[in-house]
C-alpha positions in Angstrom: 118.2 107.0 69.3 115.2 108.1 68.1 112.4 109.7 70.3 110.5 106.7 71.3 113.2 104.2 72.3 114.4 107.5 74.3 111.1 107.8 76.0 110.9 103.9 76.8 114.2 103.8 78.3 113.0 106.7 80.5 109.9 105.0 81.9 111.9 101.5 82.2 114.2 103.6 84.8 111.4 104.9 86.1 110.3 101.8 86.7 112.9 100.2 87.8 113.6 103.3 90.5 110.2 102.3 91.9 110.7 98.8 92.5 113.7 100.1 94.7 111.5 101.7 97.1 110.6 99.5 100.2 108.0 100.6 102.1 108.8 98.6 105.4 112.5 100.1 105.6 112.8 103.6 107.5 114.8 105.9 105.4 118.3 107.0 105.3 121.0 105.6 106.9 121.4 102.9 109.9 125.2 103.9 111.2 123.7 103.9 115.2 123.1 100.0 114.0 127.0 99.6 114.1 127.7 101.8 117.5 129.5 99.9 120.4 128.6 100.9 123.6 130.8 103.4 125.1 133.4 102.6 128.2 131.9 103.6 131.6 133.9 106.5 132.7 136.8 105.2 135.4 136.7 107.8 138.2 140.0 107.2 139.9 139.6 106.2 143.9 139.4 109.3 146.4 137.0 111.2 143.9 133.2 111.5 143.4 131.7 110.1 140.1 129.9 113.1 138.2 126.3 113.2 137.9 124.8 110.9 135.3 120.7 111.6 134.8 118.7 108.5 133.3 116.5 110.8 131.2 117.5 109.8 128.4 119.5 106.6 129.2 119.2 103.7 126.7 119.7 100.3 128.2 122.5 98.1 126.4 120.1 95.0 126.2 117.0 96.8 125.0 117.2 95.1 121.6 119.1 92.2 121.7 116.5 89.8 119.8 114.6 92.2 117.6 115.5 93.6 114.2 117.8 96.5 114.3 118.7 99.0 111.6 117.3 98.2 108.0 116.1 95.1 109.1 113.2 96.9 111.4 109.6 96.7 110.2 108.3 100.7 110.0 104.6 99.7 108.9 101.6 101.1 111.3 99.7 97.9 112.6 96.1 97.6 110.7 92.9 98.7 112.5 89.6 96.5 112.8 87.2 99.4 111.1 84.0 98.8 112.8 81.6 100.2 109.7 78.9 98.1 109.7 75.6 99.2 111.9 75.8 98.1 115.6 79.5 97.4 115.9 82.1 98.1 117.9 85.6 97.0 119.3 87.4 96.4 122.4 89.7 99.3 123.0 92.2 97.1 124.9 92.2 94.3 122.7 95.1 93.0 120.6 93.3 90.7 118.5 91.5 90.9 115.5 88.1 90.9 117.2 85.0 92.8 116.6 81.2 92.9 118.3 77.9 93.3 116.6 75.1 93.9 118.7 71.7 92.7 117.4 69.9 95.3 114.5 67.2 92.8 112.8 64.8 92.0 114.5 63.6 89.0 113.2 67.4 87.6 112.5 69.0 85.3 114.9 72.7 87.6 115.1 74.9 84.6 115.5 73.7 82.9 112.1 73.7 86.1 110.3 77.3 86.5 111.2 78.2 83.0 110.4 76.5 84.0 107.1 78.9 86.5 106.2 81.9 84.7 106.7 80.9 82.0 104.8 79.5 84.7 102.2 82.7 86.7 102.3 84.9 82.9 101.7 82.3 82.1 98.9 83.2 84.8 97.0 86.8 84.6 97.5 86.3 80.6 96.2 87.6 79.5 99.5 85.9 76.6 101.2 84.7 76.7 105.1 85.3 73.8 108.0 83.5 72.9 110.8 86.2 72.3 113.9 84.3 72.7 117.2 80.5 72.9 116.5 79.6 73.1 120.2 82.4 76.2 120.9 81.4 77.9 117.8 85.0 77.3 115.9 85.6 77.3 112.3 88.3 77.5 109.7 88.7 78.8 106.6 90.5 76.2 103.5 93.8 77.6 101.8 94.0 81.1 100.3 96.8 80.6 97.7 98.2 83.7 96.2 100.9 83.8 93.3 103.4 87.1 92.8 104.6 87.1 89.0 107.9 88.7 87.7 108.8 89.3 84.5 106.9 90.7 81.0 104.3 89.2 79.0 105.1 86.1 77.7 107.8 86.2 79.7 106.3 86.0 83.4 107.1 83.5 85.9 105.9 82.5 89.6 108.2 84.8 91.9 106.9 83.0 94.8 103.0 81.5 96.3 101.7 82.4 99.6 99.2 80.4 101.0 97.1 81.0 104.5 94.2 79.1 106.5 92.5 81.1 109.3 90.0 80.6 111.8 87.0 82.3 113.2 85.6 81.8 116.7 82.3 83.6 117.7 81.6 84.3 121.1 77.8 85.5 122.2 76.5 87.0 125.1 74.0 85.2 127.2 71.3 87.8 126.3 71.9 86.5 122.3 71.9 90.2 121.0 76.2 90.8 121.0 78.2 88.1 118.9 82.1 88.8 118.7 83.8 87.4 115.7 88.1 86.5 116.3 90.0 86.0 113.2 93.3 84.5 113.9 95.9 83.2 111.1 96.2 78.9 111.8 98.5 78.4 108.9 101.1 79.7 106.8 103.5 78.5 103.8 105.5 80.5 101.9 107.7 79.0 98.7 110.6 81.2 96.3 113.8 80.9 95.4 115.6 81.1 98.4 113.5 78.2 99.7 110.3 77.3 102.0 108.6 79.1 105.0 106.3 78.3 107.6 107.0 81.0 109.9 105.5 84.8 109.6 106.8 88.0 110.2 104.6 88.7 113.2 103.0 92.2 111.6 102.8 90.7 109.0 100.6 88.0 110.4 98.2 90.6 112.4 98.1 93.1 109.4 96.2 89.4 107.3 94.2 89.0 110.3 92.8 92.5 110.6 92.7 92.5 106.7 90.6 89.2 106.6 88.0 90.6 109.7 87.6 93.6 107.7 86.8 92.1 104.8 83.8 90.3 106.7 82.8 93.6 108.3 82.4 95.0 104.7 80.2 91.6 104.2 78.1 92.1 107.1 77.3 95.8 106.2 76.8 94.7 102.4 73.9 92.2 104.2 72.4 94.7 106.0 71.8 97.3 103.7 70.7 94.6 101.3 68.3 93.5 103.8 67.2 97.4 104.4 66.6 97.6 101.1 64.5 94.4 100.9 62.2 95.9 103.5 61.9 98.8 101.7 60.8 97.0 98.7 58.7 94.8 100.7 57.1 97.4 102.6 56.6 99.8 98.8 54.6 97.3 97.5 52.3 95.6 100.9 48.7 97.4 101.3 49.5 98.9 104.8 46.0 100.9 104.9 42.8 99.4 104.5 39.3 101.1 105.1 37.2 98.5 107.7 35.3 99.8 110.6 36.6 99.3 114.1 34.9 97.4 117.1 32.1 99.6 117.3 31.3 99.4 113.7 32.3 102.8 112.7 34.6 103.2 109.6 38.3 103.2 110.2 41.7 102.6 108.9 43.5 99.4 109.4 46.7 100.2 109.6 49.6 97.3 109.9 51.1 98.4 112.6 51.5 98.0 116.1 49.4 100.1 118.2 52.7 102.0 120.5 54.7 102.3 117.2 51.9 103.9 115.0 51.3 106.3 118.1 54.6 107.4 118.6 54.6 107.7 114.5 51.8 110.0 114.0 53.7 113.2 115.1 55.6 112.9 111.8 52.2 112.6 109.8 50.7 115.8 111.6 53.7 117.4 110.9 54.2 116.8 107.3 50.3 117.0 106.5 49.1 120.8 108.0 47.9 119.2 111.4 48.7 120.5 114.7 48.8 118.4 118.2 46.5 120.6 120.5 46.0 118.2 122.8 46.8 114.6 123.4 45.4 111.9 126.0 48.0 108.9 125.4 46.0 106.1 128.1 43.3 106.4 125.4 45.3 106.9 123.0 43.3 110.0 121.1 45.6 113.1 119.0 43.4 115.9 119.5 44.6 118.2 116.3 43.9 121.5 114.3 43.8 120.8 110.5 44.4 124.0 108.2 44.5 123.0 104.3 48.2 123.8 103.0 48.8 126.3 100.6 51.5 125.0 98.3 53.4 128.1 97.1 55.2 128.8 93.8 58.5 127.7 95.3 57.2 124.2 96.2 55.6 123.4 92.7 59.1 124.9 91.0 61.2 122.9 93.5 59.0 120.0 93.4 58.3 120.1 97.0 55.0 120.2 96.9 53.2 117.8 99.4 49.5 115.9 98.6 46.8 118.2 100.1 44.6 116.1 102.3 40.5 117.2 101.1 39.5 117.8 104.7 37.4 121.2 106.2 39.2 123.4 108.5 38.5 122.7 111.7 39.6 119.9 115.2 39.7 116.7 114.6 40.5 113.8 116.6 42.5 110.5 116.0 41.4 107.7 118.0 43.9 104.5 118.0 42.7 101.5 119.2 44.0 97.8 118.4 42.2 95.9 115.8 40.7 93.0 117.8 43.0 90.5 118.5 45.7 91.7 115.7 48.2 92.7 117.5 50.2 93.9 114.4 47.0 96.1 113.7 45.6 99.2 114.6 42.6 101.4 113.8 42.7 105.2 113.2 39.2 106.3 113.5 39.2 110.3 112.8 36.2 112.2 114.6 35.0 115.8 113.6 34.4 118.9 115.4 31.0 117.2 116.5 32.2 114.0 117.2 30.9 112.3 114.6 33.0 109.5 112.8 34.5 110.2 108.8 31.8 109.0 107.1 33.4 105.7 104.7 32.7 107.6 101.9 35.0 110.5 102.8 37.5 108.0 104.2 37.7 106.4 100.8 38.0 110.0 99.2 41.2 111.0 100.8 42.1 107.3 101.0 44.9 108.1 98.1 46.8 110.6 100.6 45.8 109.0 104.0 47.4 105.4 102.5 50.8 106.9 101.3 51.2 108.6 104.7 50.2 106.1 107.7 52.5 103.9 105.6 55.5 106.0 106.6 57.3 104.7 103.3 59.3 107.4 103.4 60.2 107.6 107.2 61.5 104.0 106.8 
């Protein structure tokens, strides 16, 4: 035998050894399967029985219908993992059920959903029916899966599987929770000992939890794709703009809302040698000390280094006020030491700086 047929041979019993292995079945052996009860203990008339404690009593008719010995199913149940933003599951439920609860804004929750399960069945090449528009019920077509036996040119069909499921949504009255429940409808199963509609019943909850998964993953693949789409969007929108506010003095536009860019601006100061002194939110004024950054050695070898804005060292204020009836914008009008309004030739001049930051592209 030379030394590659003896190698081949090796890896064939490998092989082979493997395919011996069954991961439902509890290992070694199942002789308590075959144990008759034992006799209660007779205690002739004119004596006490002894003592018998419970503690560890096994009833006689504990098992009688289930599996028992190497016929018992050892697998863990699947879990619903809840990875996608905003979801979470019911701790004392048993079926395969998960809840978003609203993150896009401007998305109605129940239609994205309903998008990702017929996203998710696209891309599997599975159609999707409509059972019970009004209660929100639909049902997947057949998922038919072939296991092969055999070598090359050699292989055959072992045996096909083939499942339908359905998917019921449930929302809150308030619209911003939507549950999704997977639950298996059909099942047929063909090999050589025969047909099958019946389903080993972990079996059954380990495809459901494997099929709401699986749409899960889909929603969290849409919303980071949608994240990133507003992060695209957003890089390449003008978000500052030099005008003049109500009073004709010149401003930045921002397109924002007025509560959000105040509640924003703490993150500019911060980033951009400003510090709050003083704040009066009902006007809505940032009354701040501005000391030009020095950008060390460090910074320019680490690339850390922030744009300097050109501005004298000395109080400023930042007024906020809403741009007319623009809700979406507001006006940063910046005062000096004196009170006096940025002139819009100095606005313009830092305009390079002042636009990258109250875009906060890189806070969002």
């Amino acid at each position: 035998m030379n030394r590659n047929t003896f190698y081949f041979s090796l890896l064939s019993l490998a092989v082979a050894g493997c395919s011996t292995i069954n991961n439902k079945q509890a290992g070694g052996d199942f002789d308590y399967a075959s144990q008759q009860e034992p006799q209660q203990l007779n205690v002739p008339s004119g004596l006490s029985a002894p003592d018998q404690p419970q503690t560890y009593a096994i009833r006689d008719d504990i098992n009688r219908q289930g599996p028992i010995g190497k016929n018992v199913d050892v697998r863990a149940p699947s879990l619903v993992l809840p990875i996608a933003a905003s979801s979470r599951i019911e701790g004392d439920s048993n079926q395969a059920k998960i809840w978003f609860d609203k993150v896009l804004e401007d998305s109605d929750l129940q239609l994205f959903i309903y998008q990702a399960v017929e996203d998710q069945l696209a891309a599997d090449g599975v159609g999707i029916d409509v059972i019970d528009p009004e209660n929100k019920i639909f049902e997947s077509q057949w998922y038919n899966r072939e296991k092969e036996s055999g070598f090359w040119l050699f292989e055959e069909v072992e045996s096909t599987e083939s499942l339908r499921f359905r998917y019921q949504f449930e929302t809150k009255p308030h619209g911003r929770s939507v549950a999704v429940i997977v639950s298996l409808v059909d099942y047929m199963k063909t090999d050589k000992s025969g047909g099958s509609k019946q389903m080993n019943q972990l079996d059954k909850q380990r495809a459901e939890m494997a099929m709401l998964n699986e749409i899960v993953a889909q929603v969290d693949f849409k919303y980071r794709k949608q994240q990133r789409d507003n992060r695209l969007l957003r890089a390449s929108q003008k978000l500052v703009t030099i005008g003049q506010n109500k009073v004709d003095e010149p401003t930045y536009i921002v397109e924002m809302e007025l509560d959000l860019l105040w509640a924003n601006m703490p993150l500019f100061f911060d980033d951009h040698g400003f510090k709050v002194a003083d704040l009066n939110e009902t006007k809505k004024i940032y009354y701040v000390d501005y000391v030009k950054p020095n950008i060390s050695l460090w910074d320019k070898i680490w690339g850390e280094e922030r744009a300097i804005i050109e501005l004298e060292d000395q109080r400023y204020q930042f007024v906020l006020s809403p741009n007319g009836e623009k809700e979406e914008q507001t006006t940063v009008t910046i005062f000096d030491e004196q009170g006096n309004a940025l002139s819009a030739e100095k606005l313009e001049f830092i305009f390079p700086v002042m636009e990258q930051a109250l875009s906060f592209r890189d806070a969002f």
